[in-house]
ZABA-565681 format. One record per atom (N, C-alpha, C, CB): residue in one letter; x, y, z. Coordinates in steps of 0.02 Angstrom, whole numbers, plus 50000, padded with zeros to 5 digits. Glycine has a CB too. Example, Ala and Ser with C-alpha at 12.3 -4.5 7.8 and 13.67 -1.06 7.14 Angstrom:
BEGIN
A506604971650390/A506154977550390/A506604983550390/A505654977650452/S506424988850354/S506844994750357/S506455000250394/S507044997050286/
END
This chain:
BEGIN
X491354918451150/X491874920551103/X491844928051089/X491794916751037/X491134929551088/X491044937551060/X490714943051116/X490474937450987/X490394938451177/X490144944351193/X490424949451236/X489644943351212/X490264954951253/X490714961151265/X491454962651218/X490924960251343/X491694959151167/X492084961551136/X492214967251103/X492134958751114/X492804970951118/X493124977951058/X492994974650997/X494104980551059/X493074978550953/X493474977750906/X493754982850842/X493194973050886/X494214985950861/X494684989950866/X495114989650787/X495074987750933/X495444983850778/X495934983750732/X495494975350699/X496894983950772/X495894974050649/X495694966250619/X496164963450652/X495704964150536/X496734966950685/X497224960050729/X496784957450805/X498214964150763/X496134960850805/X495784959450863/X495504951150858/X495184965350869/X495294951550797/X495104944950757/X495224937450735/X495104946350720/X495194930150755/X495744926650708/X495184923850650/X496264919350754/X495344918550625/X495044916250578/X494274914850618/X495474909950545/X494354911750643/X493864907650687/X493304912550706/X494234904550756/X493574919150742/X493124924150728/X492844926250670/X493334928450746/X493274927950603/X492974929550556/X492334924950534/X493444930050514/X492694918950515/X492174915050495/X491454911950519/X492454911450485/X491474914950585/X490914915050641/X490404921550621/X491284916150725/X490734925250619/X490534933450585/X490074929650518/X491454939850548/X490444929150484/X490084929450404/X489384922350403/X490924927050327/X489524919250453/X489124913150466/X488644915050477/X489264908950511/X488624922050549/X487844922550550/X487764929950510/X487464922450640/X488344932250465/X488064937750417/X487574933950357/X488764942250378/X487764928850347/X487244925950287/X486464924250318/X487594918050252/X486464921850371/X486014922650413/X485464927450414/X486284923150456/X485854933450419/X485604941350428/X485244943250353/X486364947350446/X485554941050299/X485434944850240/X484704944750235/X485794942050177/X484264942250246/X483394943050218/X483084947450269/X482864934850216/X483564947850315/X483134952550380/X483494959950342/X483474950350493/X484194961250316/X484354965950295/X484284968550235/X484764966050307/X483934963650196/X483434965750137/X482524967250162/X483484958450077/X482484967650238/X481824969050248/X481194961550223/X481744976550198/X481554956350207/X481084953450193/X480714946450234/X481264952750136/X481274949350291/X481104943850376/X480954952350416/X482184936950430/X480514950450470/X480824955050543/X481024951750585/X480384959350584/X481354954650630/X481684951750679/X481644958450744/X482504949150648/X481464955350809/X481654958950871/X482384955850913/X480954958350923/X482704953950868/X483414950750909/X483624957250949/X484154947650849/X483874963350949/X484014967150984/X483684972151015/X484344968450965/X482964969151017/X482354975551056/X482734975351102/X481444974251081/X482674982751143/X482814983451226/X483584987051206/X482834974051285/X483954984851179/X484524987551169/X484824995551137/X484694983151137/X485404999751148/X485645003451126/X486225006451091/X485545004451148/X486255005251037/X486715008251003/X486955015850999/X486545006750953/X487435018051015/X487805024251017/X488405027150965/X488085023751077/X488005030250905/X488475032050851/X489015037150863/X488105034450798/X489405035850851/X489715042050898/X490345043950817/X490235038251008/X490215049950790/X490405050650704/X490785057150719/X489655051550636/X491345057650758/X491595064850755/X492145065250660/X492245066050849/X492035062150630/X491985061950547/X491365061050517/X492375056550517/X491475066850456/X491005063250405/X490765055550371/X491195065650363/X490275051150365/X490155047450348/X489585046550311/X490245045250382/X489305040550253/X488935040250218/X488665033350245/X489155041650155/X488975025050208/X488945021450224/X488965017750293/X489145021150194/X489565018650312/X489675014050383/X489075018550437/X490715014750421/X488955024650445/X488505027650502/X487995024350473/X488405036150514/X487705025750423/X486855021750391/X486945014950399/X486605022650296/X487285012050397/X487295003950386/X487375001450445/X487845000850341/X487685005450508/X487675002350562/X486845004050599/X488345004850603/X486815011350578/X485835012350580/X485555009550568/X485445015850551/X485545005350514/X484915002350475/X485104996750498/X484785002850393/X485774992250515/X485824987550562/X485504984250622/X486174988850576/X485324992150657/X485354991950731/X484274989150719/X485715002650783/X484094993950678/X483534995150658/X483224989550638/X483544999450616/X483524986750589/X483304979850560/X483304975050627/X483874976750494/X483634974650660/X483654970950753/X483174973050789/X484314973050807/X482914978050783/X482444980950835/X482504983650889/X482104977850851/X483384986450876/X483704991250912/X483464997750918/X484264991750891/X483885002450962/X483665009450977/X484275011650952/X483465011751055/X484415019950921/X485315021650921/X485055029250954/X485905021950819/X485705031750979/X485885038950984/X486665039450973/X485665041951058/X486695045450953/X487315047550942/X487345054850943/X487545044750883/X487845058350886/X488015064050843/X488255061250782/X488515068850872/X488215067050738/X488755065750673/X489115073250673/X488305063450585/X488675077650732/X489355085650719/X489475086250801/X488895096650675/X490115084050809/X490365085350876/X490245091450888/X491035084050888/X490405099050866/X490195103750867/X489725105450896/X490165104850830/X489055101350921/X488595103850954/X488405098851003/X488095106150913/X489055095451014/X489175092351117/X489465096051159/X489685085651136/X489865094251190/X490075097451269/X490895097251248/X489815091351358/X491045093951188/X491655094151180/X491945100651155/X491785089151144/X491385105451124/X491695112951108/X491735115451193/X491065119051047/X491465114651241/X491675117151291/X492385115151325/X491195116351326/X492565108951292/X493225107451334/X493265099751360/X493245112451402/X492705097451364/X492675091651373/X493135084651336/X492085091851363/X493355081151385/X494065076751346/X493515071151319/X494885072751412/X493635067751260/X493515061951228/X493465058351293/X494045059651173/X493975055751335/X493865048451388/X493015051451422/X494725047451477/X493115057751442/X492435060051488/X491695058051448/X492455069551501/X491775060951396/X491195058851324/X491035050251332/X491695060351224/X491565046551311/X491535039651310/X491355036351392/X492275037051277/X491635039451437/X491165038551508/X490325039951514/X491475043951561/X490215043451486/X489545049151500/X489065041951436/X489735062051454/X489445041951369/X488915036551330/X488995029251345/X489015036751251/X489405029351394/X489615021851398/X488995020251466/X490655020351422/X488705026151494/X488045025751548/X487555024551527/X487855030951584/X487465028651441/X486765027751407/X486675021651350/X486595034751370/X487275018651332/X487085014551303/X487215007251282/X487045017051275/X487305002551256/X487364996051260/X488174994951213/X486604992351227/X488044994851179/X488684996751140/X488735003951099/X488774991051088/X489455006251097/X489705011751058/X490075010851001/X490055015451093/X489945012950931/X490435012350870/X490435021250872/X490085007450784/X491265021050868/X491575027650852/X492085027450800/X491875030650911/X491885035350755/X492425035350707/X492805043150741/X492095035350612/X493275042950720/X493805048750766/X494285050750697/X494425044050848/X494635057750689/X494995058150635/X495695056850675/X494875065150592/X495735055450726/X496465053850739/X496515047450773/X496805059250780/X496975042650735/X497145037450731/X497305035550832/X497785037650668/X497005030450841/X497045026750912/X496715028650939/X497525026550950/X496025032950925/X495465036550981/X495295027850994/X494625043650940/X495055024650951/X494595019550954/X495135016151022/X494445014550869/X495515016550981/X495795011151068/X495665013051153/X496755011051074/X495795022251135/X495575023751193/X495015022451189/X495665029051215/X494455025451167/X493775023551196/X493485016251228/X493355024851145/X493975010451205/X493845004251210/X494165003951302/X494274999351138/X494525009451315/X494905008751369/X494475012751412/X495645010851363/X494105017451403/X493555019751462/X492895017251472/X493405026451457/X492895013551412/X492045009851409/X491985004351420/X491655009551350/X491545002951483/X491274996451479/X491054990051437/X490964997451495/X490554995451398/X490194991251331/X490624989551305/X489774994351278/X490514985751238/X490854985851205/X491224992151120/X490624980651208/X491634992351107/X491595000251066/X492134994551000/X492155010851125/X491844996150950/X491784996150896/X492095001750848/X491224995650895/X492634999050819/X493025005050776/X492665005650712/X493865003450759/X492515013650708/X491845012450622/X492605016350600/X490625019050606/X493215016950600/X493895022850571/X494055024950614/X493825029150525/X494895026650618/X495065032050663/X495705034550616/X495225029450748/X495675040750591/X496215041950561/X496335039750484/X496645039450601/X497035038450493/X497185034350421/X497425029650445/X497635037150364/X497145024350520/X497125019650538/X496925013050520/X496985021150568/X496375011450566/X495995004950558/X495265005650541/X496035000850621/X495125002250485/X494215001450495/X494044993850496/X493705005150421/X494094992650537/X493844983050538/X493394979550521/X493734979950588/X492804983450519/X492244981750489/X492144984450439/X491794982350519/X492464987650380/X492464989550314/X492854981950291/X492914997750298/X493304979350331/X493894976850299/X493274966350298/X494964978750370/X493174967050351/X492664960950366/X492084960650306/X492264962150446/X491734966750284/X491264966850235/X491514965950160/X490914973050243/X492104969650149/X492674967950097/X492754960850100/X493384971450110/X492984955250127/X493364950150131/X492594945750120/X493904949550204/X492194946450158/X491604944950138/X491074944050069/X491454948050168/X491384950450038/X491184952549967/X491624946149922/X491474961749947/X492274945949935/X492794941349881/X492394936049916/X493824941149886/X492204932649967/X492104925649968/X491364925149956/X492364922050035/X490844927849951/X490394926149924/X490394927449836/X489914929149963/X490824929449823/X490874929749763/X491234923549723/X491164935449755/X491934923549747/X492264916549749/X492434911549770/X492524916049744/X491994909649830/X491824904349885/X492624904849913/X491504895549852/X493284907149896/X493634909049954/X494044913749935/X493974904049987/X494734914649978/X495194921249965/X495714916849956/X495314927550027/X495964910949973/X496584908549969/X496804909649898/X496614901549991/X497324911049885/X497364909549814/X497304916149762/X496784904349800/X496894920449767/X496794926249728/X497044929349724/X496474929049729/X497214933149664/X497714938249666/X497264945249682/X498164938549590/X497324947849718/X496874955149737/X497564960149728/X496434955449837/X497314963449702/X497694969849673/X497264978049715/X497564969649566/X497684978849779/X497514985949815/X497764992549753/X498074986649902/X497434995449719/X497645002049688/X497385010649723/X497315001149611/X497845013249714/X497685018649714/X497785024949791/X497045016849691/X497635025549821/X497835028549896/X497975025349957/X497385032149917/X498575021649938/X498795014550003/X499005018450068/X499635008449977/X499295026150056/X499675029050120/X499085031450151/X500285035250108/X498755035050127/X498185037950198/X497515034950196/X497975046950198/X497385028350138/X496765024650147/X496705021250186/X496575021550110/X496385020150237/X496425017450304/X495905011850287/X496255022950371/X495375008850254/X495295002950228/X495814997650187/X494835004450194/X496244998550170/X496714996750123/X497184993550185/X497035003350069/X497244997850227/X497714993450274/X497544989150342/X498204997950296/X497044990550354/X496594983550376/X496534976050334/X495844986050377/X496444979750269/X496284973450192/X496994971650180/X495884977350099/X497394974250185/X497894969950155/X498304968550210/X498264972950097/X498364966950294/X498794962050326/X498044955950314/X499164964650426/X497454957550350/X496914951450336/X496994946850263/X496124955150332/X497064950650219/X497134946450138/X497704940550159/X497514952750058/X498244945350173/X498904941950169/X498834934550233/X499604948850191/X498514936650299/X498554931050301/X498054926650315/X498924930350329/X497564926450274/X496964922750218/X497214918750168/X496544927750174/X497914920650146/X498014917450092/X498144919750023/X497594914350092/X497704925750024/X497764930249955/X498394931449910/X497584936849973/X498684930449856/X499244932749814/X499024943049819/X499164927749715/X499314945149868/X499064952049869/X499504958149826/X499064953949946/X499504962549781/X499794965249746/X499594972349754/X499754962449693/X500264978049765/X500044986949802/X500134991449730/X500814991049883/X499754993549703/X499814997149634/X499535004849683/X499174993149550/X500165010749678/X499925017149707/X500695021649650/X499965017349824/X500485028449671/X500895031649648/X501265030749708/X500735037649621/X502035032549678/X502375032049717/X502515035649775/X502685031549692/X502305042549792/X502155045849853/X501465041849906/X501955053849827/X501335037149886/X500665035749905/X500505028349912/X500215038849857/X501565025749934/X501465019149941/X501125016749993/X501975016349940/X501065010250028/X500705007350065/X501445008250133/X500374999250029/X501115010050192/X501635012150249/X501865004350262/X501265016850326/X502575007850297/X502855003850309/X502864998750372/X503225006350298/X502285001350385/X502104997050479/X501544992150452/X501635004050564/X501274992950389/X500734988950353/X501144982350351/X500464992050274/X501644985350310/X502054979550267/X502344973950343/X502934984450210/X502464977050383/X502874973150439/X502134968450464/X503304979450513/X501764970550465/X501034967050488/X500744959650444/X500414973450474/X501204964150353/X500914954950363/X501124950350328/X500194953150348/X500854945950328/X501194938650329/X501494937150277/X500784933350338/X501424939350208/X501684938550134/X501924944750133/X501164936750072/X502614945750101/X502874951450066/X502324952550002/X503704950050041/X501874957649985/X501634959349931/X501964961349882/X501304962649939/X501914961249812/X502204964149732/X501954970449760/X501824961049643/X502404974549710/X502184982849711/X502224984849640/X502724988249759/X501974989349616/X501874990849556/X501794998949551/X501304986749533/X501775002849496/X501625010349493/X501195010249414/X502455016049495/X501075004649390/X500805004749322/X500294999849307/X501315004049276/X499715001849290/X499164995449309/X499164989549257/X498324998349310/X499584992249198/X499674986849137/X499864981549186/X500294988449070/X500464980249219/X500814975549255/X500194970849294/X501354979549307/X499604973349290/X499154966349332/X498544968449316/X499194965149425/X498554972149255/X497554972449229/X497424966349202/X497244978649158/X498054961149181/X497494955649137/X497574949249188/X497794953049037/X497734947349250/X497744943549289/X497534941949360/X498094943249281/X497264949949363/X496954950649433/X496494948849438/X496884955549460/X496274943949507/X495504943449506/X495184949049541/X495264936949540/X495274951049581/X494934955949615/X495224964849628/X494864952249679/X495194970049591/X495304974649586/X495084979849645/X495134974949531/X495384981249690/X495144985749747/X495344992749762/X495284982849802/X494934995149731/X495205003649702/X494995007349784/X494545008149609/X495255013449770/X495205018549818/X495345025649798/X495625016949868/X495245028049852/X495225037549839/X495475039849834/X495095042049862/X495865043649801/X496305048549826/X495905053549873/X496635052049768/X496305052949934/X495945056249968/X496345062450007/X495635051550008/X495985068849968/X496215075549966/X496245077250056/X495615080749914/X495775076050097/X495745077150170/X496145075350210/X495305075250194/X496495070650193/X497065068650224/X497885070550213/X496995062850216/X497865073650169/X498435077550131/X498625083850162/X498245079350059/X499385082550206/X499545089750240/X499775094250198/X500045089650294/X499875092550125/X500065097250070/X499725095150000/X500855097250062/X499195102850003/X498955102449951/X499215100649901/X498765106249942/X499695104249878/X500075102249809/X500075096249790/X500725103649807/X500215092449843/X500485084349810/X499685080749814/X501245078849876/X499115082749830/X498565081149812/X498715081349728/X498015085849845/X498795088049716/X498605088949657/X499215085849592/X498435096749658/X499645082049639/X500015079749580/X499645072549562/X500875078849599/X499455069849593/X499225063049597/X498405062649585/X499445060149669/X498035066349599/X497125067249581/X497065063749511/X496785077049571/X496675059849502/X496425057049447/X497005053149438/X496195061649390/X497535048349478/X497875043849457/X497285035249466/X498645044849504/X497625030849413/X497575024949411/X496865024749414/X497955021449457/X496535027549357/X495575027349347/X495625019149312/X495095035649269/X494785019749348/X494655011149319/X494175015349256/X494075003249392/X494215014849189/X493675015149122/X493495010249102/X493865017849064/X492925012649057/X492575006249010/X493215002248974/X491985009648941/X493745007148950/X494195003148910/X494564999848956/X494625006748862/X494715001949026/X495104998349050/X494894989649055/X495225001749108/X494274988749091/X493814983349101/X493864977949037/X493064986549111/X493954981448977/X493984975948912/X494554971748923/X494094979448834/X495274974148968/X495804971048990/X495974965049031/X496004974649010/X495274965349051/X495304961249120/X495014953949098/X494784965149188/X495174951149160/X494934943249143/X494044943449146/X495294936849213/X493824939949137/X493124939849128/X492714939849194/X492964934049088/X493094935349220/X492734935749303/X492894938949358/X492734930549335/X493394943549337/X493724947349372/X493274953749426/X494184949949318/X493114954849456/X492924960549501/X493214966449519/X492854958549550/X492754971749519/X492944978549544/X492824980349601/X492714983049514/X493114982549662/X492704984949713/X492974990049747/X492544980249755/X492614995549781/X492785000349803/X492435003049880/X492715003949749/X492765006549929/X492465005849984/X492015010749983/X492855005750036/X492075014749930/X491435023649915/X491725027549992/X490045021549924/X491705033349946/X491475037449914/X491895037149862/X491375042949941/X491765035749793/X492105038849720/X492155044849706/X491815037349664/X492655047549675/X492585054849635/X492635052049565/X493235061349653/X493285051049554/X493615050549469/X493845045149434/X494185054149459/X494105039949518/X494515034749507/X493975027549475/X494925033349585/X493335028449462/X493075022349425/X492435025949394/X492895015149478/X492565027949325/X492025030549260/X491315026749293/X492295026649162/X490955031249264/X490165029149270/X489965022949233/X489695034849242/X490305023749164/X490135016349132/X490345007749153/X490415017249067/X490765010749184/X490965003549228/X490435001349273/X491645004349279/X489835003649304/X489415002349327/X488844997049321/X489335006349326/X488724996149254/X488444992249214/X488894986549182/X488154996349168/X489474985449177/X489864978449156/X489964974349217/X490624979649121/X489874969049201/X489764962549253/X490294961849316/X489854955049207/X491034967049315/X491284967849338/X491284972449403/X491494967749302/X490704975249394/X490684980449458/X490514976149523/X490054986749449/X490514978149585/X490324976149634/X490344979649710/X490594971249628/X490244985549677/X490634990849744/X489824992549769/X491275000549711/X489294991549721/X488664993049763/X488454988049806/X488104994449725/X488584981449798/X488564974749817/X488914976249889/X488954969149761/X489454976249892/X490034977349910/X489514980249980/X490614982049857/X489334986249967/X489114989949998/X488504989250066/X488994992949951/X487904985749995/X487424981850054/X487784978350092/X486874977050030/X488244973550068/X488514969750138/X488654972550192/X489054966550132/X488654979050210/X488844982150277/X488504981150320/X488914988150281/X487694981750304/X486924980650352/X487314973050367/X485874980750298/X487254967550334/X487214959950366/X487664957850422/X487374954850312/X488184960950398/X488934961550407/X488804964850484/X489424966950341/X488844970350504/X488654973850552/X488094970750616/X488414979250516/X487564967450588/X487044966950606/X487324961350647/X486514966550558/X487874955650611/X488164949850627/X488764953150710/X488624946550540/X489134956150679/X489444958350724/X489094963850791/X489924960850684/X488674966250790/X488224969750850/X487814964050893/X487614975350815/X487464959850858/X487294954750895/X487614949550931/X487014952650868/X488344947750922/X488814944350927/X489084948150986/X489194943450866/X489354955250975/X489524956351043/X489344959551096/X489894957751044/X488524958451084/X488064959351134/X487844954151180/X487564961451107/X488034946451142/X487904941251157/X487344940551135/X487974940051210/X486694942451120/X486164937951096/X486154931751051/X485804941451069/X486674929751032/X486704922250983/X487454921251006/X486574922850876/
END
């Protein structure tokens, strides 16, 4: 089912895959809390390949590979490969596709991942491309709501905040939609959710510009960044910065069991004190990337 597989977009995916994924991610969790070892992937090589900044997904696929008893190489500053000389991306993805077992690449322009999936043998793994796809942000997300609420059918998840150039958000919301999810798009209005999203999936979503309209009924709250780097005009960064913050007061609004989650990096959009009410879950959220990862590298390496 999995081995040598891309995986590129979440339309790479069906259910059957997912739920195979998270089967042996629960699996994974005591080896990714360090409190099993495991040599499931001695002998093997992982190839990070980060021509973007990253925090989470580069460490978590590291500490992934690591917790397996994998090897990695990569970069995280293209700047000091062969590509300041001139060298094309396909030639790069030829040259690591010799040294190593599988490749996860993040690219700032949307469809590298596909190419690379098209010169490499291995298998290559989309960690972002653009204000594209991240598939395995969106798998660790979906993961987070069902270990939390044993499923997604049914929930109302409410996407807020940078739907046009958050490229987690639109992986998460065709997968939600067809999971089952009651899915709901709260953004400013320059900063709706694109329109090739909407054609992707399976439920027409509610849209909203005001968070009163679904703070006291949402179960699952999935905030995001405004994210200034992706903005070909400053200005309209700065009309929108610090829209739709999650606060302590906001959280008193919400249903009790309701959840917060966020893919990080935060600036403004969720107060520090929200950290500590029973509602947070974006650090949670977070570890799941190691299990999550660990599930999917071994899978399409074939070792299980």
């Amino acid at each position: 089912m999995f081995k040598g597989k891309d995986i590129v977009s979440i339309s790479d995916l069906t259910k059957e895959h997912i739920d195979r994924i998270f089967e042996v991610a629960r699996g994974m969790i005591p080896i990714a809390k360090g409190e099993k070892k495991s040599k499931l992937l001695d002998g093997y090589i992982l190839a990070n390949l980060f021509f973007e900044p990253s925090t989470r997904t580069r460490l978590s696929f590291e500490t992934a590979m690591l917790r397996l008893g994998g090897s990695i190489l990569g970069f995280t500053n293209p700047s000091a490969t062969s590509l300041t000389k001139g060298e094309t991306l396909a030639d790069t993805i030829r040259m690591i596709d010799a040294y190593s077992d599988v490749i996860v690449i993040r690219h700032p322009l949307e469809g590298a991942a596909r190419l690379a999936a098209e010169f490499a043998e291995v298998p290559v793994i989309n960690a972002g491309d653009g204000a594209g796809q991240h598939p395995t942000q969106t798998l660790l997300d979906i993961f987070t709501i069902v270990e939390e609420f044993g499923h997604v059918e049914g929930l109302k998840v409410t996407l807020m905040g940078d739907l046009r150039y958050g490229r987690t958000v639109h992986s998460l919301a065709v997968a939600l939609s067809f999971l089952g999810a009651d899915v709901h798009l709260l953004s400013p209005r320059s900063l709706k959710m694109p329109r090739h999203v909407l054609r992707e999936m399976k439920s027409k979503p509610e849209i909203h510009e005001q968070i009163d309209e679904v703070i006291r009924d949402t179960d699952v709250f999935y905030v995001t960044r405004i994210q200034k780097e992706r903005f070909p005009d400053p200005t309209e960064y700065i009309k929108v910065a610090g829209s739709y913050a999650i606060t302590g007061d906001t959280v008193k609004k919400m249903k009790k069991d309701a959840i917060i989650m966020h893919p990080l990096p935060r600036v403004n959009e969720i107060t520090p004190d929200v950290d500590s009410t029973l509602h947070a879950r974006y650090f949670k959220q977070a570890f799941y990337g190691v299990p999550i990862r660990m599930a999917i590298l071994a899978l399409v390496l074939g070792v299980i």
